[in-house]
N, C-alpha and C positions, 0 to 999 in steps of 0.2 A: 554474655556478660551477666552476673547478678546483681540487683541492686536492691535496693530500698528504700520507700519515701514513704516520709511521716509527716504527717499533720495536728502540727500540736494546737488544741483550742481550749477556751474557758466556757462556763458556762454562769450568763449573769439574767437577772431577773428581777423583775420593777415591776411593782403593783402602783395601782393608782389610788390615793385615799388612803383612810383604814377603815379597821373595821367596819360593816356598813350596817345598817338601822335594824331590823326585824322588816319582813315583806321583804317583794322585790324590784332591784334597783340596779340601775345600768354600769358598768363597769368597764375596765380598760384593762388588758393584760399586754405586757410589753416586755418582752421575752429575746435574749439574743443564749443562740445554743450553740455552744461549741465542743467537739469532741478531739480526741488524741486520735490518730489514725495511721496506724502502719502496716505498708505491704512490701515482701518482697517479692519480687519478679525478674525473669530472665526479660534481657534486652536485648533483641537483637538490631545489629547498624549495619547495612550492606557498606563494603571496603568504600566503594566513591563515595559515600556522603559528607567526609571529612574535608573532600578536597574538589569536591563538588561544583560549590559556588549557589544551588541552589536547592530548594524546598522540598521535603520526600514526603508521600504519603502515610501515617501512622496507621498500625493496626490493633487493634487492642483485641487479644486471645483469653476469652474466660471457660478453664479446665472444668469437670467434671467434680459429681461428690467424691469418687471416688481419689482426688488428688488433693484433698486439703490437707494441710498440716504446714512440718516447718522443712523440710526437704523437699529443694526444686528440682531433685532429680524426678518426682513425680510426675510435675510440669509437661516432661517431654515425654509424658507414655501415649500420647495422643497430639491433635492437630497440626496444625506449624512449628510446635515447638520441636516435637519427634520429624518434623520433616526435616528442619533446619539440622537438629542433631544429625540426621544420614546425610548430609550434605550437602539441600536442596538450595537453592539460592530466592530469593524472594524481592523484589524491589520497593519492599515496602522499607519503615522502622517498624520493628512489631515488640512491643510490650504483654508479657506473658504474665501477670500477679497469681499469686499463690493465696488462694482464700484457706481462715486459718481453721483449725477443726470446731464441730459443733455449733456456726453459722452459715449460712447461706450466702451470693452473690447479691442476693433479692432485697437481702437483709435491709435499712436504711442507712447504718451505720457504714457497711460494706458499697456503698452504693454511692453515698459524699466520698469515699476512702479512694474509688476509680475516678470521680471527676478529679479529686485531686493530684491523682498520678498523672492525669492528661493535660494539668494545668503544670505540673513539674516537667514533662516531655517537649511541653511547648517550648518553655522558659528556657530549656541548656538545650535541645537539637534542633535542627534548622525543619521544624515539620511545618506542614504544610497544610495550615486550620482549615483550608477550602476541602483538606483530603484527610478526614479523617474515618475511619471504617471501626465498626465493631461487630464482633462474632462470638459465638461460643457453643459449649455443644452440651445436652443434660443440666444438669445444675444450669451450667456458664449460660446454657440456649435459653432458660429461666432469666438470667441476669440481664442475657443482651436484651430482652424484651422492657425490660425492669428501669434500664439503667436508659435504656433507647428513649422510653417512654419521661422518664427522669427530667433529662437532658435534649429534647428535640432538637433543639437548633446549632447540635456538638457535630452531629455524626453526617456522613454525606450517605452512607448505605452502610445497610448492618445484615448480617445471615447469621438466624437463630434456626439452631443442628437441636431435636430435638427439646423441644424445650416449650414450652407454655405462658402464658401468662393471664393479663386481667384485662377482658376485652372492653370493659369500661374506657380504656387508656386508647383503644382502637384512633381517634378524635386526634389525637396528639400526634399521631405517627402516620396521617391521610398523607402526605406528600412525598414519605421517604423512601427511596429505591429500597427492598425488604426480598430478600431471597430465603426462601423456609424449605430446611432440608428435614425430612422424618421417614424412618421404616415402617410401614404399614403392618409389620407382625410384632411393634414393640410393644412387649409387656410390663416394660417398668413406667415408662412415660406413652400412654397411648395416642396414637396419632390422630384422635378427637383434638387433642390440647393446643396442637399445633391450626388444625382446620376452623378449630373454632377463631382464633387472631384470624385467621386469612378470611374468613366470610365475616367480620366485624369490623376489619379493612374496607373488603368490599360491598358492603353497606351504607358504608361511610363517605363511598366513592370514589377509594383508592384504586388507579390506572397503574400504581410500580411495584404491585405486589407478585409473588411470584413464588411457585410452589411445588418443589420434586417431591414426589413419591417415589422410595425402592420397595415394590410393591413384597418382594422375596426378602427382607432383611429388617430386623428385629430392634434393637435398643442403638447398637453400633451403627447407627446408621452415616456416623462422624469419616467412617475409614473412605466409606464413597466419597461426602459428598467435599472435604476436603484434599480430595486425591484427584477432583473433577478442575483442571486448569481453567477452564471459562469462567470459574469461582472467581479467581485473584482479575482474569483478565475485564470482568463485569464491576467488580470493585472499581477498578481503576477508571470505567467507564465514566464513571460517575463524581461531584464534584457537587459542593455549595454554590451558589450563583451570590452574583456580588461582595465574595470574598477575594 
């Protein structure tokens, strides 16, 4: 299914006082920022959930640079999405967005835009907040780090497929089940980018982090490790406590 959710916001702002004296003088800034935010994205809903009765776990799938624009058929040249297309069945709800050309997943803007699609998913499908996973692969493996880090206390376990981030954020993410897949002969994203999250993890004293190498495979390193079913069945392991 295609869809699209938008988040429309204002943007207001409140100074305290006026103008203030010559020298310097303590001040108050009181800001509320709100943006317009639209994504579309393939949706996929296994046939039971309708008549189910109970809670499915959600996945949120972030493509590559290579797939932005405004055609979802690009969506499916990679992960879950091209599995689902060949026929694969999944037992999750998996939400696919389509980031749009010349920004990033990492973006901020792009980044409120995914909470808010998860905060739509919630609202109309019977998902299941203790299970919710995020993934992505290139670009997307940037964003799940991005948005992981964003968002702590959203996700139950996330696998970021090439991809990097800012190990400042390491602090934020000590508790979360983290599966990190990278080719050791990639030349567009080097598989430092990835090592370096994983040793900032575990300095931090993260016990749930967890790390393939395909020592022989290059930037794709997405076809493995989405093609690897301990993938979904590890997700699933996994779960928010007291939800």
């Amino acid at each position: 299914m295609i869809h699209r959710t938008a988040a429309a916001l204002t943007i207001s702002l409140t100074l305290s006082g006026c103008i203030s004296l010559a020298g310097q003088q303590t001040e108050k800034l009181s800001t509320t920022i709100q943006l317009k935010a639209e994504l579309d994205y393939l949706l996929h809903v296994p046939e039971e959930v309708p008549t189910s009765g109970k809670k499915w776990p959600l996945m949120l799938f972030l493509h590559g640079a290579g797939e932005r624009g405004s055609d979802l058929e690009l969506v499916k040249r990679n992960g879950p999405p091209m599995l689902i297309a060949k026929g694969r069945e999944f037992p999750f709800i998996i939400a696919s967005p389509q980031c749009s050309k010349d920004i990033e997943w990492s973006h901020p803007e792009k980044i409120i835009a995914l909470n808010a699609l998860i905060d739509e998913l919630v609202a109309n499908y019977p998902v299941d907040e203790s299970r919710i996973y995020l993934t992505g692969l290139s670009m997307g493996g940037f964003g799940t780090w991005a948005l992981a880090a964003s968002y702590p206390d959203r996700f139950a376990a996330i696998a970021p497929v090439c991809g990097g981030g800012c190990r400042m954020v390491a602090r934020r993410l000590v508790d979360m089940p983290i599966w990190v897949f990278h080719g050791a002969k990639d030349k567009v994203v080097p598989i430092s980018m990835s090592q370096e999250m994983v040793d900032a993890l575990e300095k931090k004293g993260s016990t749930s982090v967890k790390f393939t190498i395909y020592p022989e495979t290059g930037h794709n390193s997405w076809v493995e490790a989405y093609n690897t079913p301990e993938l979904y069945k590890w997700f699933l392991s996994h779960a928010k406590e007291g939800e």
